[in-house]
Backbone as CSV, one residue per row, in Angstrom:
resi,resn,N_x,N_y,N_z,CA_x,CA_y,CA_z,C_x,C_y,C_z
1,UNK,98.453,117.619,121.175,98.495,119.032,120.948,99.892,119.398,120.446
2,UNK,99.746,120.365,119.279,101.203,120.822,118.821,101.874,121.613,120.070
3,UNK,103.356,121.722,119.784,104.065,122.343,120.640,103.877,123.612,120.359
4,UNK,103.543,124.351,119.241,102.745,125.545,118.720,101.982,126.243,119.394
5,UNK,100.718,125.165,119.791,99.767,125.737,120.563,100.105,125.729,122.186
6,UNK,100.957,124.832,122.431,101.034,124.404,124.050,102.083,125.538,124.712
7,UNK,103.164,125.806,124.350,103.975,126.847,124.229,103.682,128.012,124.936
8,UNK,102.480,128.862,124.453,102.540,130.202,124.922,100.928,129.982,126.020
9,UNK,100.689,128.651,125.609,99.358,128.416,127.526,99.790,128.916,128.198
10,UNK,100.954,128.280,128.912,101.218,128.957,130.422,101.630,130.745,130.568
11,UNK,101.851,131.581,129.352,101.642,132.834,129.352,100.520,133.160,129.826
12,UNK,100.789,135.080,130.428,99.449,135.382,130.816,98.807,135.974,129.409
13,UNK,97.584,136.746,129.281,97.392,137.405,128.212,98.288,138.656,127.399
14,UNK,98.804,139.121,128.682,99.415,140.033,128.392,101.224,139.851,127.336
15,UNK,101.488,138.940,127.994,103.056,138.402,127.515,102.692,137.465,126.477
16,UNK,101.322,136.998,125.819,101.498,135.760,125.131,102.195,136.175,124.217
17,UNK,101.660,137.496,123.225,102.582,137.754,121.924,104.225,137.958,122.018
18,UNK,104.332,138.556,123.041,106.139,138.269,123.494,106.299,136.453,123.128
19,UNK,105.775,135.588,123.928,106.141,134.660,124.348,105.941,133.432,122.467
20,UNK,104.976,133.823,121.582,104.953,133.580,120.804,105.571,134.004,119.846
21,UNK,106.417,134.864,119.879,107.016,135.463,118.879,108.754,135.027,118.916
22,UNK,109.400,134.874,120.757,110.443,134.269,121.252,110.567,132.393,120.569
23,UNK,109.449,132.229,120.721,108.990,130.453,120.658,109.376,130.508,118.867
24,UNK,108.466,131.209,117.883,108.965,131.126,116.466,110.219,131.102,115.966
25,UNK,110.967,132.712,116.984,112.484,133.291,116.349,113.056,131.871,116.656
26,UNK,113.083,130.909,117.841,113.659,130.099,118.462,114.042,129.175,117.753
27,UNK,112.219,128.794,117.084,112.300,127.889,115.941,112.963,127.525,114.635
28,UNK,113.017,129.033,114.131,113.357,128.981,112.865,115.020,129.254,113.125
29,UNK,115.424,129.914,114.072,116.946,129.923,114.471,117.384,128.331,114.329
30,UNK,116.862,127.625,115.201,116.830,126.544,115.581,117.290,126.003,114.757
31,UNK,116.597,125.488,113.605,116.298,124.950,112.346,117.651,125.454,111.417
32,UNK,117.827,127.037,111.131,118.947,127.050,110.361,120.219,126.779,111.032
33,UNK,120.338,126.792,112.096,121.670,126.756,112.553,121.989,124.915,112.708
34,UNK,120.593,124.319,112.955,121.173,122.697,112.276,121.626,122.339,111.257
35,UNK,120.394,123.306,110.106,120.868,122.632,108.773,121.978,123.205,108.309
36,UNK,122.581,124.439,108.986,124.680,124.913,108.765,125.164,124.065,109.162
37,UNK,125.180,123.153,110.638,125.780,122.158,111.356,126.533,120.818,110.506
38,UNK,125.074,120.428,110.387,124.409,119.110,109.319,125.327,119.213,107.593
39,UNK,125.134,120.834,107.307,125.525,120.273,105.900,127.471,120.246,105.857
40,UNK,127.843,121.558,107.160,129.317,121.258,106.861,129.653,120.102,107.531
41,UNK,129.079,119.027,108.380,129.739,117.620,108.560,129.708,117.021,107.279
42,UNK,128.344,117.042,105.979,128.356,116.291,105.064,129.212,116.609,104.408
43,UNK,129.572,117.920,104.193,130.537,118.946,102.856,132.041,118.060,103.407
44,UNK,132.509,118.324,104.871,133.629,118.131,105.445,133.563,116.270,105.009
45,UNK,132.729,115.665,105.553,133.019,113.947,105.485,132.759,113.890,103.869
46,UNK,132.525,114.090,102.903,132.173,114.105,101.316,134.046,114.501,101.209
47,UNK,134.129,115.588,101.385,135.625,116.028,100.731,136.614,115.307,101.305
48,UNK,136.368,114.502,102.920,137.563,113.700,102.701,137.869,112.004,102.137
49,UNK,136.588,111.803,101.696,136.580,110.640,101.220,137.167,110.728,99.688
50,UNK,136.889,111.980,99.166,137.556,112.502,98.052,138.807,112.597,97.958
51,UNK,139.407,113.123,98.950,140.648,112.877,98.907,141.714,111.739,99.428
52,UNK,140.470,110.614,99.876,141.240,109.426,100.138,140.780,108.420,98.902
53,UNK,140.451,109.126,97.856,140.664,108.122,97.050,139.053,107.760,96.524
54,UNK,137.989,107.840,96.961,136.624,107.518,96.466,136.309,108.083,95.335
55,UNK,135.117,107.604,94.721,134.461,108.123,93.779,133.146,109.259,94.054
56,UNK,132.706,110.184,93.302,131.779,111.214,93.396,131.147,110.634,94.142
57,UNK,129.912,109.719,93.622,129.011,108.938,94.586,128.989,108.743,95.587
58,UNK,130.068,107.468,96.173,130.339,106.978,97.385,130.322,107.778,98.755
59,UNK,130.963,109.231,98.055,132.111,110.363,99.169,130.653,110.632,99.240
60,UNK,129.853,111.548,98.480,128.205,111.990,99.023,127.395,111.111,99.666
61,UNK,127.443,109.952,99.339,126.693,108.647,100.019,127.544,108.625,101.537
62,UNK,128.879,108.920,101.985,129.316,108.909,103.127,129.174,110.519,103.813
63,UNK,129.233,111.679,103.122,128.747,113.044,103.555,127.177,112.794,103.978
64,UNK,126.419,112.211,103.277,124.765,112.102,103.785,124.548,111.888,105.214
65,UNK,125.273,110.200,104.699,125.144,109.316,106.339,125.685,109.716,107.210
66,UNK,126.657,110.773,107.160,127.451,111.339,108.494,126.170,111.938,108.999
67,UNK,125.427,113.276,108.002,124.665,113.888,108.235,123.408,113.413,109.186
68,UNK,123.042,112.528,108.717,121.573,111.900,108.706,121.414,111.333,110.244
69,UNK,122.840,110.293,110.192,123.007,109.626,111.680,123.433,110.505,112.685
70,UNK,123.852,111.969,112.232,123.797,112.671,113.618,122.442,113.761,113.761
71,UNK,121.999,113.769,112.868,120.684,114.206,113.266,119.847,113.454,113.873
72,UNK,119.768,112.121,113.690,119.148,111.248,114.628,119.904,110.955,115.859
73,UNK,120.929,111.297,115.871,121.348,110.924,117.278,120.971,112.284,118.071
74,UNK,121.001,113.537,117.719,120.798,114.380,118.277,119.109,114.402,118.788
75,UNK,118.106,114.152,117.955,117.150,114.103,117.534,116.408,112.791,119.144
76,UNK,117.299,111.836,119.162,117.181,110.938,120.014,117.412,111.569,121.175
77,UNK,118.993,112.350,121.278,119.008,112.398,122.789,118.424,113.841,123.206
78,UNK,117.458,114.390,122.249,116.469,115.531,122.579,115.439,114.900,123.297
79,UNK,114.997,113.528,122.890,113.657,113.060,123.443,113.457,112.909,125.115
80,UNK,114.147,112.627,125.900,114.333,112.509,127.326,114.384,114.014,127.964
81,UNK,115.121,114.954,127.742,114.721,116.033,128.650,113.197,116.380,128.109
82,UNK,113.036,116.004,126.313,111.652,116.935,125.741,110.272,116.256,126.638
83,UNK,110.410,115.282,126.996,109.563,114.298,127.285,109.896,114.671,129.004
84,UNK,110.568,114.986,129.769,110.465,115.535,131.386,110.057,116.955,131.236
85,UNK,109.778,117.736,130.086,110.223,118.953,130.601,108.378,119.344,130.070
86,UNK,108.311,118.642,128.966,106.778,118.802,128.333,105.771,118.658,129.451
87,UNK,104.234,119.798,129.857,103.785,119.127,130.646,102.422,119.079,129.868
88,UNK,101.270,118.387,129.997,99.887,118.391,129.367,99.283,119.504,130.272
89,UNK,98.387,119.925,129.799,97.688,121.094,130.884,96.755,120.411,132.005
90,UNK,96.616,118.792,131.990,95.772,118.313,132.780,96.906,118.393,134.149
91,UNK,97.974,117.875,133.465,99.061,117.839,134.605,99.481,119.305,135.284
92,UNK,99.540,119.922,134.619,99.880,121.218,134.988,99.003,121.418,136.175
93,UNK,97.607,121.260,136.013,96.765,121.779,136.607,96.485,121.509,137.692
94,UNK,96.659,119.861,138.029,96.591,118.985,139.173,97.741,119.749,140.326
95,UNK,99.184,119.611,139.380,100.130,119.911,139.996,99.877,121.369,140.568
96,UNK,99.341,122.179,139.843,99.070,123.550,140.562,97.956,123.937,141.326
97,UNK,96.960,123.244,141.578,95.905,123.292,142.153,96.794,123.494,143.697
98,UNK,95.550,124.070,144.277,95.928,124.207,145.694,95.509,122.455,146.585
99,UNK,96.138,122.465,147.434,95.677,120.800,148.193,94.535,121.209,149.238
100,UNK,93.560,122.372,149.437,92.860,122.096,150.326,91.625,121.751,148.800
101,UNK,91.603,122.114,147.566,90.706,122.262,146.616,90.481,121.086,146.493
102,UNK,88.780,120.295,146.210,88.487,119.158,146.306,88.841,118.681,145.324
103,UNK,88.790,117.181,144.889,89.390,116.399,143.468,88.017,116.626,142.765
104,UNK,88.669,117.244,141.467,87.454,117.471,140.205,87.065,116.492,139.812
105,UNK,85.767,115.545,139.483,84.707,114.879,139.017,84.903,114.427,137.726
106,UNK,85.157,113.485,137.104,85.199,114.009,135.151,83.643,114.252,134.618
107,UNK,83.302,115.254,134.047,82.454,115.380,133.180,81.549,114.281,132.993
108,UNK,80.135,114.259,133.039,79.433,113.443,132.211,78.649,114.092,131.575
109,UNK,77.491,113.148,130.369,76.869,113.515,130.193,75.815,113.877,130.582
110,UNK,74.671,115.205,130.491,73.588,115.123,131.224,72.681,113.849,130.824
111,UNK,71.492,113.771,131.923,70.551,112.633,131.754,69.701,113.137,130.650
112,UNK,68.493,112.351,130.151,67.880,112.683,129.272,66.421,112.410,129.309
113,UNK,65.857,113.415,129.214,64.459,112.514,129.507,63.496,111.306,129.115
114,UNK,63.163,110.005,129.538,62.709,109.558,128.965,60.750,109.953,128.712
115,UNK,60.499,109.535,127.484,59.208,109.750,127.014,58.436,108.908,128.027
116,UNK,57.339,109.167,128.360,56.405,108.497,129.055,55.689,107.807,128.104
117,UNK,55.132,106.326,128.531,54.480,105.301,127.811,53.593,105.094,128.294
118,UNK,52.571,106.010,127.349,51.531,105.552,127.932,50.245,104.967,127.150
């Protein structure tokens, strides 16, 4: 399930559109204020390779990789809280159930009748 949809579940009906609308601004904040982050490390590591002497190429080929490898490092050490903090709604549910409530059954299918042979 996208984080899209999972997001504003645990809202009640009443707060979901608050809670979906906080979750978007979040997003798209999110998003530009990396790619400001991201491009002045590349702009900053590009211009000083320039001035130590590199060629056009090289200095952008070293502005990228600054870029790139800290978005993955960031990107990496997002995964451990995203991954404790994420819950599935099966989990949610277990965890919130009350403990005198009996353990739910999984689903089957109903039976089916068979035809008589006769």
């Amino acid at each position: 399930m996208h984080a899209v949809t999972v997001g504003p579940l645990d809202e009640r009906e009443q707060r979901a559109g608050v809670a979906s609308g906080l979750f978007n601004t979040t997003q798209v904040m999110g998003g530009a204020l990396g790619l400001a982050v991201l491009s002045t490390l590349a702009s900053g590591r590009t211009e000083d390779l320039l001035r130590a002497g590199d060629s056009a190429t090289p200095a952008l080929n070293g502005g990228y990789q600054l870029a790139f490898f800290t978005a993955s490092a960031v990107a990496t050490a997002a995964l451990a809280p995203a991954a404790g903090l994420l819950r599935t709604p099966r989990r949610a549910a277990i965890r919130e159930a009350p403990a005198s409530a009996p353990p739910v059954a999984p689903a089957t299918a109903p039976a089916t009748a068979q035809p008589d042979r006769a």
